[in-house]
C-alpha positions in Angstrom: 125.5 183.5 242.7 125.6 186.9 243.1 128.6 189.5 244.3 126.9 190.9 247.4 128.6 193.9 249.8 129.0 191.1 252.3 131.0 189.1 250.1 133.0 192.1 249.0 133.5 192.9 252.8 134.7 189.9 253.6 137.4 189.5 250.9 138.7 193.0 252.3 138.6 191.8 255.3 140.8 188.9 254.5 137.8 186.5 255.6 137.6 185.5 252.2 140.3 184.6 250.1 140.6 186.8 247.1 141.0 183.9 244.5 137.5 182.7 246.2 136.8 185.9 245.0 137.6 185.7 241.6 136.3 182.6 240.8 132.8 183.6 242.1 133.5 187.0 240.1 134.1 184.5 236.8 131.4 182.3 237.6 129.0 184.5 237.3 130.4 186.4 234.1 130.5 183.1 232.4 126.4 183.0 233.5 125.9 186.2 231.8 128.1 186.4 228.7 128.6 183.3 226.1 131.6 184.7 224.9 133.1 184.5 228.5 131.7 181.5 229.1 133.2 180.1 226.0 136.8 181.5 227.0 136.9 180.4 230.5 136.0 176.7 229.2 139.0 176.9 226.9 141.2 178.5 229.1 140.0 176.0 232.1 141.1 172.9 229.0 144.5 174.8 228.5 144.9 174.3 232.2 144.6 170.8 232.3 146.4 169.9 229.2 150.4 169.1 229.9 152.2 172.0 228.0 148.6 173.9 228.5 149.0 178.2 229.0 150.4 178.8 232.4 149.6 182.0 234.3 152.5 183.8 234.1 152.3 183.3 230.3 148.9 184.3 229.8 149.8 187.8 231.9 153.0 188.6 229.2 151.9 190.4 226.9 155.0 189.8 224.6 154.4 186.0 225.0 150.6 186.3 224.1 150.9 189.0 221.0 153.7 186.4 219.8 151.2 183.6 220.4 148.2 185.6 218.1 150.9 186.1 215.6 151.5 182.4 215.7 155.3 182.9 216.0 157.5 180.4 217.7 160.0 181.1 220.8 163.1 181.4 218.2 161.5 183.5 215.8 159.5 185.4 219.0 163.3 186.2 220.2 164.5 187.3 216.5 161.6 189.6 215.9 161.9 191.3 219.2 165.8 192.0 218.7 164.9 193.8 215.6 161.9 195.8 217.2 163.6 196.6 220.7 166.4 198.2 217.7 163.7 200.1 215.9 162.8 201.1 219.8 165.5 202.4 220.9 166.4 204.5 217.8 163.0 206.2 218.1 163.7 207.1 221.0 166.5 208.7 220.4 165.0 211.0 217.8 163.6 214.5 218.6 160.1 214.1 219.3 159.0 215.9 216.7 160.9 213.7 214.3 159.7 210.3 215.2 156.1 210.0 213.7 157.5 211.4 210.1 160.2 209.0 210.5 158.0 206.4 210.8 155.6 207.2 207.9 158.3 207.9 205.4 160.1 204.7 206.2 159.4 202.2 204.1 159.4 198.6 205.3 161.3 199.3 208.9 158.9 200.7 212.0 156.4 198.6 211.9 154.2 195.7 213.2 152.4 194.8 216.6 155.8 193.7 218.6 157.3 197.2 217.7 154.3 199.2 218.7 153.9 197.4 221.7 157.3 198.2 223.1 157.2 201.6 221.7 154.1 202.1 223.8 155.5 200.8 226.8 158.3 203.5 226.7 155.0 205.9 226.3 154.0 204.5 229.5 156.8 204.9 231.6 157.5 208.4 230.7 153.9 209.3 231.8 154.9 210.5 235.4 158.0 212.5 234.7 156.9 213.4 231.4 153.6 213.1 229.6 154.6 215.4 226.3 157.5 212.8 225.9 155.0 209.8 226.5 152.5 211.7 224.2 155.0 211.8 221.8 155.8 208.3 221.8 152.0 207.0 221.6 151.7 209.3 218.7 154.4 207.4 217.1 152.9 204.0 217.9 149.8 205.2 216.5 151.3 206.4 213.1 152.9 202.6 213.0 150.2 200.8 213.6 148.0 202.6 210.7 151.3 202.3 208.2 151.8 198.4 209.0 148.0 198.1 207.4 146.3 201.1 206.5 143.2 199.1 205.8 142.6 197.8 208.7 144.7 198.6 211.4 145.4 196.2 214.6 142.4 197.3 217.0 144.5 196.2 219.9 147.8 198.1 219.1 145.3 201.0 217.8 143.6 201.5 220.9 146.7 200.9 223.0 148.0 203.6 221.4 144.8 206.0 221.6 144.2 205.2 225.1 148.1 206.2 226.1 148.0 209.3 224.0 144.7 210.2 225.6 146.3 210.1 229.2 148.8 212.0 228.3 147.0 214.4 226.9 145.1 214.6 230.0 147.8 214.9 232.1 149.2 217.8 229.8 145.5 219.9 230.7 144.6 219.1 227.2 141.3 217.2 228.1 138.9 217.7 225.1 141.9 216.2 223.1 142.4 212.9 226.1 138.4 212.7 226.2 138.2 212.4 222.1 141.1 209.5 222.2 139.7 207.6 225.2 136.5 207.3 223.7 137.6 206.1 220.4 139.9 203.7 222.5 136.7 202.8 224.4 134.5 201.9 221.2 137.4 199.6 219.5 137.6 197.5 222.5 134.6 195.5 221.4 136.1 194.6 217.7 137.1 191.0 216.8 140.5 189.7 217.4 141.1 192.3 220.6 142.1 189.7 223.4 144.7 191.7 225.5 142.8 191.4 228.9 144.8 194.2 231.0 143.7 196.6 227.9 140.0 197.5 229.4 141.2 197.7 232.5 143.3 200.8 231.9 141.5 202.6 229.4 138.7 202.6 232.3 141.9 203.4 234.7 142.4 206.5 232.3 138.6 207.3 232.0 138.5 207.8 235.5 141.8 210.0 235.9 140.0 212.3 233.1 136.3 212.6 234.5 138.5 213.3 238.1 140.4 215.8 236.2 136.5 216.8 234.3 134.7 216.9 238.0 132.8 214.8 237.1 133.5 212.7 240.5 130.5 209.5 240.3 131.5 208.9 236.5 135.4 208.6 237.9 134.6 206.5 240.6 132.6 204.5 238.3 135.6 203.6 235.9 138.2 203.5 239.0 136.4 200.8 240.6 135.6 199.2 237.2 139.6 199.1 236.5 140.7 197.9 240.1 138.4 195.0 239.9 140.0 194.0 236.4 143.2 194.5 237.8 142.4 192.0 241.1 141.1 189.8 238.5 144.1 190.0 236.6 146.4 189.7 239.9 147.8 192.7 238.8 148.3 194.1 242.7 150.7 197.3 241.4 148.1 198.6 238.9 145.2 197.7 241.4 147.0 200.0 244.2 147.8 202.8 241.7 144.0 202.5 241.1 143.1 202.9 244.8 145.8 206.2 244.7 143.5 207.8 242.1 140.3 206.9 243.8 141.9 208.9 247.1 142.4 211.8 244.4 138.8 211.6 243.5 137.8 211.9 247.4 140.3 214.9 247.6 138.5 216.3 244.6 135.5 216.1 246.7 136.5 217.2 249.7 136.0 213.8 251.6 139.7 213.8 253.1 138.5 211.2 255.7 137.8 208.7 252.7 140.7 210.2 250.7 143.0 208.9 253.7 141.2 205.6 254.2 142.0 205.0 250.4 145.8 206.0 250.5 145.6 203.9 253.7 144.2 200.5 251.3 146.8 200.8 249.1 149.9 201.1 251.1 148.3 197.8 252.8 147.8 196.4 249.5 151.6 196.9 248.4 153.2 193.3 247.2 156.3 192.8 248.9 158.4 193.5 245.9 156.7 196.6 244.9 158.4 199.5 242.9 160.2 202.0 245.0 158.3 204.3 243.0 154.9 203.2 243.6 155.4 202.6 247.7 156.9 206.2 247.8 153.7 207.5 246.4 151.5 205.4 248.2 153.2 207.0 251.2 153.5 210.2 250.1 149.7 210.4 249.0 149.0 209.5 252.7 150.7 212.3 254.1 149.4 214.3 251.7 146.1 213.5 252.6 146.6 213.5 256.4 147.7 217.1 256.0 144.7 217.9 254.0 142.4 216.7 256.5 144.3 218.8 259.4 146.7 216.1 261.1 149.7 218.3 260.4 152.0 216.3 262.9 151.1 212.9 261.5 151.6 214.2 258.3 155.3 215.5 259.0 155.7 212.3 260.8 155.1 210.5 257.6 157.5 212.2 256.0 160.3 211.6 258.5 159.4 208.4 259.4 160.2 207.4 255.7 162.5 210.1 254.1 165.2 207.3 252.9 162.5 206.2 250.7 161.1 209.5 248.9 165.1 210.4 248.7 165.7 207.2 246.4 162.5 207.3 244.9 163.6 210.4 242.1 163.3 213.9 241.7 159.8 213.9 240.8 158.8 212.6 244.5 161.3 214.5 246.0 160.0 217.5 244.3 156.9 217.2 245.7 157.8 215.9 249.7 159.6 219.4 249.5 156.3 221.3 248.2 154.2 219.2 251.3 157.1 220.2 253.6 156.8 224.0 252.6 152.7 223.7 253.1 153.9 221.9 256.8 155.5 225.0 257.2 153.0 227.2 256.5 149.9 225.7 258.2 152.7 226.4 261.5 153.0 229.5 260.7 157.1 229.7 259.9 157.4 231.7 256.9 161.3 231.6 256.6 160.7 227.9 256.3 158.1 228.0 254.1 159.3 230.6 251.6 162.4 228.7 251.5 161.1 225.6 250.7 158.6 226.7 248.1 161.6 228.3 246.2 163.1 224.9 246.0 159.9 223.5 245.1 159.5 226.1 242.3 163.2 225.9 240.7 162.2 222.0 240.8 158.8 222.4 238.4 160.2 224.8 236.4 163.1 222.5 235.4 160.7 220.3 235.1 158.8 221.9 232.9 155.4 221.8 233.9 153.6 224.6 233.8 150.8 224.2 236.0 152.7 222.8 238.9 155.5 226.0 238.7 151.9 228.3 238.9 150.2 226.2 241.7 153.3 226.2 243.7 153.5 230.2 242.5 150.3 231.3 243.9 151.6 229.5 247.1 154.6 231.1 247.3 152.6 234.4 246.8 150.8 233.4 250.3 153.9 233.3 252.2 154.9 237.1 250.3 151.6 238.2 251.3 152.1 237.3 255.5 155.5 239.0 254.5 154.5 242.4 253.3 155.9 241.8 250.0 153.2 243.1 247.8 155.4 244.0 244.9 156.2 240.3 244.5 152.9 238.7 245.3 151.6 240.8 242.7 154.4 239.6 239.8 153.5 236.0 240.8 150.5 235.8 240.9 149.6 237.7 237.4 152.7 235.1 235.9 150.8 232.2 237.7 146.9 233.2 236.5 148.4 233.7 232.9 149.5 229.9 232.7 146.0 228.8 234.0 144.3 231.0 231.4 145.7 228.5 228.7 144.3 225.3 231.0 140.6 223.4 230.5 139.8 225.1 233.8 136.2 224.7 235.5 133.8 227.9 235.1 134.2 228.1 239.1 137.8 227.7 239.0 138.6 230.3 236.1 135.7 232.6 238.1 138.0 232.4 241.4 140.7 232.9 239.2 139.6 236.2 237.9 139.1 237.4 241.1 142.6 236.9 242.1 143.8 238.7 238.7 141.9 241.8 239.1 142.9 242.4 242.6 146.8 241.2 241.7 146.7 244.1 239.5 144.8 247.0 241.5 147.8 245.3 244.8 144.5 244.7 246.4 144.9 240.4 247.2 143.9 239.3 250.1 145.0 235.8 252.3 141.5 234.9 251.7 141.3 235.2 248.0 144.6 233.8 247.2 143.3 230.4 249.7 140.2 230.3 247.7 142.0 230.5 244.2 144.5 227.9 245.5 141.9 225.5 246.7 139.6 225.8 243.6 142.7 224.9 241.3 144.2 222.2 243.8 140.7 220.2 244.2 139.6 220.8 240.2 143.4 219.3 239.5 143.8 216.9 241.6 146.6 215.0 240.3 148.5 218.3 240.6 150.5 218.0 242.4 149.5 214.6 244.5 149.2 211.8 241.8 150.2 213.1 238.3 152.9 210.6 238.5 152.1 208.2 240.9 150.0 205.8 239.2 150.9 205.0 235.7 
């Protein structure tokens, strides 16, 4: 049977039950591939054998790499004591100690179980800090290829590619993220790779780099590829962080309409116990959204409405409810507001440390200067801002708009006009910056 738009309609309309859904979905996998066919059987058997794999023990990934490395619960436990150790005391390296103290050590730092947690700490830093995350991959990836340099671990290897690829990408490095993902990409199909969340988010990171590339249908492509995986996988967090990057792809294009319909889907599609994290983004990204598309007082009555919320979510959120509020205030025309409120945004990215926010946020500010008369300042900020994006994988469009800006920052001649159309070219070629770096991980 066939997945048909009706049948994909009615399962978000809630007419159809999504495990309905999935089991059509696996059906007719099994009809097209042998090798799925032959794993559903198997895992169907499993099912129905007393002590057969249960659900949550297919979905934990510790349980199943200790499972492929036939290793018992006791000496599961005992080997993860010693790698959480190794863990931790990478971690508390200088990041540009850990991958040589991994490849001069000589028996310790290695195996699956310690790259695997190593690249989970890659994957939480990713929102507040993708050099430290990049770091950390780097350092899985320089494990995996010591613990057998003959043939490394395909599933450990392109873990660890795939996660220093986003991270890469979120840094503005993109030919770098673009060489990694693919190589992460072409090792998925080697023998012995079973982890089933693993093509699911290299396509997740695929499509955060083509959004990031412009290259919109090739990042919805690999979005909707990684949301399905993740439904299938009942994996509703990663699913909704999904749907928060395909609303940055409709941003990208200027569909704000669709961009708040997706935000929209995935604060609906929040599990009950949800991260703080991921609801206050979910939220956020619909504000965000609302103001894009003009609904300033819905927008600021997002923001109110759940304040408590982006306030106990971390900095990082509240960094960037501050830089919406300062746009609220512009788009009403109250500059004391606004330039206040971009300074605070501004003193937040730069402690931050990430460059292309502080310049975004700079060019902004710059507007506000402008309406004020301030020429002398507009200029400094805008030359310190355009300096920053010279050093970025900037579209030809963007880094044209760009020069515009420069030359008449430098002769005092900038316009409202030219500063919006610099802003807008960055902030839709970005996008991600400042809306969804973070959000999804």
């Amino acid at each position: 049977m066939h997945i048909t738009e009706i049948l994909l309609d009615a399962a978000d309309r809630g007419d159809l039950h999504r495990e309905a859904l999935v089991d059509l979905l696996k059906e007719h996998l099994a009809a097209l591939c042998p090798v799925c066919a032959a794993s559903l059987a198997a895992h169907r058997a499993g099912l129905r054998t007393p002590g057969g794999a249960s659900l949550n023990a297919e979905r934990d990934p510790l349980a199943r790499l200790g499972s492929r490395l036939s290793l018992g619960e006791r000496a599961l436990r005992a080997e993860l004591r010693v790698a959480r150790a190794w863990v931790r005391e990478i971690v508390r390296l200088d990041p540009g100690k850990r991958s040589g103290r991994i490849h001069g050590a000589y028996s310790r730092f290695r195996g699956p179980l310690f790259g695997s947690l190593l690249l989970e700490e890659a994957r939480r830093a990713i929102p507040a800090d993708p050099a430290e995350s990049l770091s950390l991959a780097q350092a899985a990836l320089v494990s995996c290829r010591r613990t057998n340099p003959d043939q490394p671990d395909p599933e450990i290897e392109a873990a660890a590619l795939a996660v220093r690829g986003n991270a890469r990408r979120a840094l503005g490095r993109l030919k770098e993220a673009e060489a990694d993902l693919d190589r992460a990409g072409r090792l998925l199909h080697s023998p012995g790779l079973d982890d089933p969340s693993l093509p699911a988010e290299v396509h997740r990171y695929l499509g955060s780099l083509r959004k990031d590339q412009g290259r919109l249908d090739e990042a919805t492509h690999h979005l909707r590829s990684a949301g399905t995986l993740y439904w299938l996988l009942l994996e509703a967090e990663k699913a909704v962080g999904v749907l928060l990057k395909l609303g940055g792809v409709h941003f990208r294009a200027g569909e704000f309409d669709k961009a708040v319909t997706a935000a929209e889907d995935a604060v609906a599609a929040l599990p009950p116990d949800a991260e703080a994290w991921l609801r206050a983004y979910a939220l956020y990204n619909r504000a965000y959204y609302l103001h894009a598309r003009g609904d300033v007082d819905r927008a600021e009555e997002e923001l109110a409405e759940h304040a408590g919320l982006f306030a106990a979510a971390g900095d990082k959120v509240a960094e960037h409810v501050t830089w919406l509020r300062a746009r609220i205030a512009w788009s009403r025309g109250n500059l004391k507001a606004a330039e206040r409120l971009y300074i605070e945004a501004r003193t937040a990215t730069v402690e931050r440390g990430i460059a292309f926010d502080t310049s975004l946020v700079s060019l902004e500010l710059a507007l506000v200067y402008l309406a004020q008369g301030r020429t002398g300042r507009v200029k400094r900020l805008a030359i310190e801002a355009l300096g920053v994006f010279a050093e970025q994988e900037v579209e030809r469009e963007v880094r044209a708009a760009l020069a515009l800006v420069e030359a008449a920052a430098r002769r005092e001649a900038l316009t409202r006009e030219l500063l919006e159309q610099a802003i807008t070219a960055v902030e839709r070629a970005s996008h991600g910056h400042p809306a969804a770096v973070g959000a999804p991980r």
